[in-house]
N, C-alpha and C positions, 0 to 999 in steps of 0.2 A: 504494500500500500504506500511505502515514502516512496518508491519509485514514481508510481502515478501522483502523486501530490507535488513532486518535485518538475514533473511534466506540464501539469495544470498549469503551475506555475511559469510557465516561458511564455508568459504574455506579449511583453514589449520587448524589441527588437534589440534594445543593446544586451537582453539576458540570454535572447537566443543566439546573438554573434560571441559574446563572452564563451556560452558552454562551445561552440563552435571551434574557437580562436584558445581554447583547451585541449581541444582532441587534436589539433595539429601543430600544438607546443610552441604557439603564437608567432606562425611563420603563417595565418590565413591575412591577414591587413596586408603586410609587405607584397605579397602574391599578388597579393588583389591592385596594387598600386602597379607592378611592375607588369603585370597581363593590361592593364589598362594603358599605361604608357607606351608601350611598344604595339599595341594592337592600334592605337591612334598614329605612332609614328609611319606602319603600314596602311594604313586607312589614307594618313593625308599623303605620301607621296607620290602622288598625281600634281601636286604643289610643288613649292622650292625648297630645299630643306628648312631654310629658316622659320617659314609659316607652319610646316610642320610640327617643329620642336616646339617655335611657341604656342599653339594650339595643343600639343599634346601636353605642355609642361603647365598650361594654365587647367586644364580640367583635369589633371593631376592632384594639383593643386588643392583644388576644388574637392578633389575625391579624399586629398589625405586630412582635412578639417575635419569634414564627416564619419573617417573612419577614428580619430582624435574622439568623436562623441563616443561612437560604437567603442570608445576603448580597445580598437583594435590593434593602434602602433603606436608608438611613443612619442613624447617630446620631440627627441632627438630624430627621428626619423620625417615631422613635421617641419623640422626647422632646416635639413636637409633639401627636402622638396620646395621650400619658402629660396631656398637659394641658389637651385636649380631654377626657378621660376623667374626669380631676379634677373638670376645671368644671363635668359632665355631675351628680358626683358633689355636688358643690353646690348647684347649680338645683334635682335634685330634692327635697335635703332645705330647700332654704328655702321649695319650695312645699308640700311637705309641713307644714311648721309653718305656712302660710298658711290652707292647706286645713284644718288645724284648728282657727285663730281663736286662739292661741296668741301 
């Protein structure tokens, strides 16, 4: 019977990613950011690399805040992607002033 009471219990979504992000010894958040990142890397390059990376590094981004709720990844693994994002953010504008002979 605690098994079924402990089941009832997985109402809201950060306790079902929690027992989740348990059974695979808290390597499901990082997976889930780097199958995201690189499946948009493939998705946009029909584009230039640039628009690519920042596109795939900003809904990255995006993705590691949310999983930060879920309690899926860490600090450190947020502040990582936050500067991945950044730099994403810098590249394109220095190629953008390159691209216009600037």
């Amino acid at each position: 019977m605690a098994n079924l009471t402990a089941v009832q219990n997985l109402t809201l979504v950060p306790e079902i990613f929690n027992v989740a992000n348990t059974f695979t010894d808290g390597v499901l958040g990082i997976m889930i950011l780097m199958v995201v990142f690189f499946g948009l890397m493939m998705l946009m390059s029909a584009f230039s690399r640039i628009d690519s990376f920042l596109s795939a590094s900003f809904v990255t981004f995006t993705l590691s805040i949310f999983l930060r709720y879920l309690n899926l990844v860490s600090d450190l693994v947020v502040g990582i992607v936050i500067v991945i994002f950044f730099g994403s953010l810098v590249v394109a504008y220095m190629s953008k002033d390159s691209a216009s002979g600037a």
